[in-house]
Every structure is written in structure tokens, then in C-alpha cells.
C-alpha positions as CSV (number, residue, x, y, z in Angstrom):
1,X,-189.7,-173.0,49.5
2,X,-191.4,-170.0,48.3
3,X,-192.6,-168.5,51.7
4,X,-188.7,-169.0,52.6
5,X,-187.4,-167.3,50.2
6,X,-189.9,-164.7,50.1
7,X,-188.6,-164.4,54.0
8,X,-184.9,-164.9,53.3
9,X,-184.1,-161.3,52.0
10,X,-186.0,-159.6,55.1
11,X,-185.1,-161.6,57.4
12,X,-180.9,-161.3,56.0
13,X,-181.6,-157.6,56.3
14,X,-183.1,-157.1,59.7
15,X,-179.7,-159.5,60.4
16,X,-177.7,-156.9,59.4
17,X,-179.0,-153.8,60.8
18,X,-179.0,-155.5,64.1
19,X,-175.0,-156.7,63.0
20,X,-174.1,-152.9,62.2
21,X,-175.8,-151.6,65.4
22,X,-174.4,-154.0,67.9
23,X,-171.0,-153.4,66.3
24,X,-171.1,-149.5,66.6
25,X,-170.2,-148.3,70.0
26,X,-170.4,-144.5,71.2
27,X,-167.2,-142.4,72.5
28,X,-167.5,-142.4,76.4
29,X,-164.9,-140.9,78.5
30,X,-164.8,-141.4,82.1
31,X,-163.7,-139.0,84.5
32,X,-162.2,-140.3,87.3
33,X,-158.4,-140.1,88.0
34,X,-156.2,-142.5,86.4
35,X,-154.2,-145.2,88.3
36,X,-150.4,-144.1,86.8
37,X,-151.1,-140.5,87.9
38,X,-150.5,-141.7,91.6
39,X,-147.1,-141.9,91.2
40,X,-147.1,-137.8,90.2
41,X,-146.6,-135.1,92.8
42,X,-149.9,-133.7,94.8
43,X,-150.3,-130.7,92.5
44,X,-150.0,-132.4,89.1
45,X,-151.6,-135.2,90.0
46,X,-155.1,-133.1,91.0
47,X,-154.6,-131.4,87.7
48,X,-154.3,-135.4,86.0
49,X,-158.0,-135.9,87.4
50,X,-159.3,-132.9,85.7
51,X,-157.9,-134.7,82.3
52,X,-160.4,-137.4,81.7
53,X,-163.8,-136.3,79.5
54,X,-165.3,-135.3,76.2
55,X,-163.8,-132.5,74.5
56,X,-165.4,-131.0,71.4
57,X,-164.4,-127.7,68.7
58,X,-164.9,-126.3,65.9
59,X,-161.4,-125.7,64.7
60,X,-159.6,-123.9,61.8
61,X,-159.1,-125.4,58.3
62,X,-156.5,-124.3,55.5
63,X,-158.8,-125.9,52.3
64,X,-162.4,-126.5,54.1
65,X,-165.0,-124.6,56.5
66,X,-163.6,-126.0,59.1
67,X,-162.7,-129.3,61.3
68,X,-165.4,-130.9,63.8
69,X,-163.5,-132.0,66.5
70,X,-164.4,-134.9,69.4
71,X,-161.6,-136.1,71.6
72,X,-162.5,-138.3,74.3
73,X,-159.6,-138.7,77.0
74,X,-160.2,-142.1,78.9
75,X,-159.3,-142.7,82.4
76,X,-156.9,-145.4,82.0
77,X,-154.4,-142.9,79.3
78,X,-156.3,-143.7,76.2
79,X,-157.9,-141.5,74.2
80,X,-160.1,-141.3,70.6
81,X,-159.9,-138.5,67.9
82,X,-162.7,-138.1,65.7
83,X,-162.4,-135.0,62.9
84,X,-164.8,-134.1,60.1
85,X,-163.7,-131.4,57.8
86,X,-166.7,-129.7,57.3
87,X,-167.8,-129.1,53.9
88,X,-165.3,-131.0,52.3
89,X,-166.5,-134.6,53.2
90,X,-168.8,-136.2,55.7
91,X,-166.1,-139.0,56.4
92,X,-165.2,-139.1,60.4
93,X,-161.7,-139.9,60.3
94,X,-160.8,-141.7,63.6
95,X,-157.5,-141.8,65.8
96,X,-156.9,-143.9,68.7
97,X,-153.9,-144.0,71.0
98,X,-152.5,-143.0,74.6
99,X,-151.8,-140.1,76.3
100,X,-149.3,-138.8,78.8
101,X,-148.3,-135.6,80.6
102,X,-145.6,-134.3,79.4
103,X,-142.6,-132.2,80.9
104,X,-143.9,-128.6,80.1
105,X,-146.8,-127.9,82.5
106,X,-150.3,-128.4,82.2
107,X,-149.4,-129.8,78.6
108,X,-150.6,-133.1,77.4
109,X,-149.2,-135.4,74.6
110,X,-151.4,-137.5,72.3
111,X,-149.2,-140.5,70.9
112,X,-151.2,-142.2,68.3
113,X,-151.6,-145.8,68.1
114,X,-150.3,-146.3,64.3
115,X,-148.1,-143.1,63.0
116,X,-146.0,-140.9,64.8
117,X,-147.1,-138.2,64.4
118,X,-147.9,-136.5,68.0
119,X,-150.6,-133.8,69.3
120,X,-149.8,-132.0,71.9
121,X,-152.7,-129.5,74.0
122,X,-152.1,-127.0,76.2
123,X,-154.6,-128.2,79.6
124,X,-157.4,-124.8,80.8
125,X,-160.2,-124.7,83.0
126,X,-162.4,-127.5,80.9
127,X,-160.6,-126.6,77.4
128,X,-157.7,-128.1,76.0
129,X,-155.8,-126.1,73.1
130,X,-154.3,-127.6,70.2
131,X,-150.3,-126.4,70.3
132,X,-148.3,-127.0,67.3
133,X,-145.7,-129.6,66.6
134,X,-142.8,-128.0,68.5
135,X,-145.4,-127.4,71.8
136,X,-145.9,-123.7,71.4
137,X,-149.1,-122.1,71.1
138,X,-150.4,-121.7,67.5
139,X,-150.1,-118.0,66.6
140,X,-152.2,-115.5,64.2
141,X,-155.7,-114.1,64.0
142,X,-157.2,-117.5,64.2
143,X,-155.6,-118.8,67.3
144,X,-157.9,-118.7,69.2
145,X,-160.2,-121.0,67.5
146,X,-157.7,-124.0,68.2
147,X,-159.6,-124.8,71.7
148,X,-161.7,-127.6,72.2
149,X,-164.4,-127.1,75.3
150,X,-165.4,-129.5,77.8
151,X,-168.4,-131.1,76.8
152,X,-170.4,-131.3,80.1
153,X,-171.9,-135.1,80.6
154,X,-175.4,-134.1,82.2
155,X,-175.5,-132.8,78.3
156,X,-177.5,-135.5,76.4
157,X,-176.5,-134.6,72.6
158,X,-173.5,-133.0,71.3
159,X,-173.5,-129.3,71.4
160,X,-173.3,-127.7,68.2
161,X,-169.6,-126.3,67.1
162,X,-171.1,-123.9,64.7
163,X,-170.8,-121.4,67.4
164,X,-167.6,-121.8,68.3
């Protein structure tokens, strides 16, 4: 029974290192067009396949350095949020939920799976920038900080958003 329970302890902890890394799974967004944009006319509907990626910023924060953003927009109108607020806490807070076009152009709306509180972004040449609640484009000397960049997918790390 010794060499057992000499084993046990090792043996349960290799168990759960392989547990936590089969459970974690990376954000991937896939970029081709999504099936319920068909039904859009010709023009919006090339601009819909231009949706789907990795988006990633360094944006503004009232009470911390500032807020690592990743949003991945999925092919099939879901989508994942993942902030940090830098030098405040390491904690990646998460989001999940669909998103839709909505009726001002070029603008799409984020609709979280619990809450209800919406994002709305303002859709660029491979950016996407954050509007405020009421759709309009956030104003002041640090607007223009509220864009998120295309990340390109032949990229195989995350580019750094301390230059942004």
C-alpha cells in the first residue's frame, strides 16, 4: 500500500492538469459568411462576410491603465468578449452572446447572453469601434482609442495592445 499511496498524490495531480487543459479551449473566429446574412441585400450582405474574426484593443479606462480587449465574432452570429483592466486586476472577465446587424449602417449589435445590457460597434476596414449606448460615436480626446483592430489569422500570438 505504500508504493500506492506514494503514487496516489502524483498520479491525482498529473489528473488534473490534464482535466484543466482539456477543459480550456481558445477563442477562434471563423471567417466565412454567415447562413442568415443570405436573406440581406447584395451590398450588406458582402459587408456581413467581412464581420466574422478576431478583434483586439487597447481601450480607455476611467479608474485603471486601461482595458485589454478580444472579441471574437463567430460565423454563425455568436460572438465572445474577453476584457482585462489592466493594472487593476489580472481577472479576464468573459461575455458570450449573439450578434446582429442593426438598422444604422455598417453598425453591429452585441446582445449578451445573460444581462441586457447591449454593445453596439461602428464596422471599418478590419476595425470595429465601440459606440456608446445610444449608437453614436464616443466623443472627447480619447476617442479614438475606442477601436478594436483586426487581428490577422496568419498571426500566431496575440499582438501586443500596448501600442495601441
Amino acid at each position: 500500500m505504500k508504493v500506492s499511496r506514494q503514487h496516489y498524490p502524483k498520479s491525482l495531480a498529473w489528473l488534473c492538469i490534464c482535466g484543466l487543459l482539456s477543459i480550456h479551449h481558445p477563442v477562434f473566429a471563423e471567417s466565412a459568411p454567415s447562413a442568415e446574412s443570405a436573406g440581406h441585400d447584395a451590398h450588406h450582405a458582402q459587408k456581413t462576410q467581412d464581420w466574422p474574426g478576431i478583434y483586439m484593443g487597447f481601450l480607455p479606462c476611467a479608474d485603471c491603465i486601461g482595458v485589454k480587449t478580444t472579441l471574437a465574432l463567430n460565423k454563425n452570429n455568436s460572438y465572445i468578449l474577453i476584457t482585462v483592466n489592466t493594472g487593476k486586476s489580472d481577472r479576464e472577465f468573459v461575455e458570450k452572446g449573439k450578434f446582429t446587424a442593426s438598422d444604422k449602417a455598417d453598425t453591429l449589435v452585441l446582445t449578451p447572453k445573460t444581462g441586457d445590457k447591449t454593445r453596439q460597434y461602428l464596422v471599418g476596414k478590419d476595425t470595429l469601434t465601440q459606440l456608446d449606448e445610444h449608437g453614436n460615436r464616443i466623443a472627447g480626446k480619447q476617442a479614438e482609442r475606442f477601436v478594436l483592430h483586426r487581428k490577422d489569422p496568419s498571426e500566431s500570438e496575440p499582438a501586443s495592445h500596448s501600442g495601441h
